[in-house]
C-alpha positions in Angstrom: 27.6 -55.0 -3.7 26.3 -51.4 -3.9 23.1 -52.5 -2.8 24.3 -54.2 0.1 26.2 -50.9 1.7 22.9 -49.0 0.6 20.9 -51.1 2.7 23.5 -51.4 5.3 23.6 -47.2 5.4 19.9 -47.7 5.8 19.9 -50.1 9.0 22.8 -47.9 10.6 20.0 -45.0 10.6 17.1 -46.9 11.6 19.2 -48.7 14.2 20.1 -44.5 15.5 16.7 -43.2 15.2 15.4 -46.3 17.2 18.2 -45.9 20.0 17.0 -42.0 20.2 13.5 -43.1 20.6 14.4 -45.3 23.2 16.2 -42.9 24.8 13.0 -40.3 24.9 11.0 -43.0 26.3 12.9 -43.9 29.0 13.1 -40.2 29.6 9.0 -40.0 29.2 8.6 -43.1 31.8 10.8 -41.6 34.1 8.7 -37.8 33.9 5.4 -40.0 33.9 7.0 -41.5 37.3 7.7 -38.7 39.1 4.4 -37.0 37.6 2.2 -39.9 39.1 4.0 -39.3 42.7 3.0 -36.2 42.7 -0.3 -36.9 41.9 -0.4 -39.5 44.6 1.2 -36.8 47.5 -1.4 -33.9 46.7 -4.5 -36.7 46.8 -3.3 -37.6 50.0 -3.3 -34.0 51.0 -6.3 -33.4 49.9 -7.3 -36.6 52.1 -5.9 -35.5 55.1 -7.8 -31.9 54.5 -10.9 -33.5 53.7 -10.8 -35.2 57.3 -9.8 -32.2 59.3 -12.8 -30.2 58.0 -15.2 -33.4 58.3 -13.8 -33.4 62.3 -13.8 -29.5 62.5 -17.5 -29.3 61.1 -18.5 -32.1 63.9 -17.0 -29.8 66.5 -18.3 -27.0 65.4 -22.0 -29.6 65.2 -22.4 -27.5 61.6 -23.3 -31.1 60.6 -24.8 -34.1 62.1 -22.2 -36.6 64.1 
């Protein structure tokens, strides 16, 4: 019977360390998320940029049309 609680001691911990790594990864996805939107709004920035000079270098004919 001894053994039994020992083990059962044992599963109660693994069973809390697994729920905190859960946890942290939920909390990793979410960062990951909102990192990858970011990532996403500054490339379209840079995008947008890129096109502005491309147009503003064709009006200023410092490169061919």
């Amino acid at each position: 019977m001894d053994t039994d609680n020992v083990v059962l001691e044992h599963l109660r911990a693994i069973r809390t360390i697994l729920d905190r790594h859960t946890d942290e990864l939920i909390e990793i996805k979410q960062r990951l998320g909102l990192l990858e939107q970011g990532y996403a709004n500054l490339s379209n920035r840079v995008d947008r940029m890129d096109d502005r000079l491309t147009r503003i270098e064709k009006r200023l004919e410092l490169v061919e049309a």
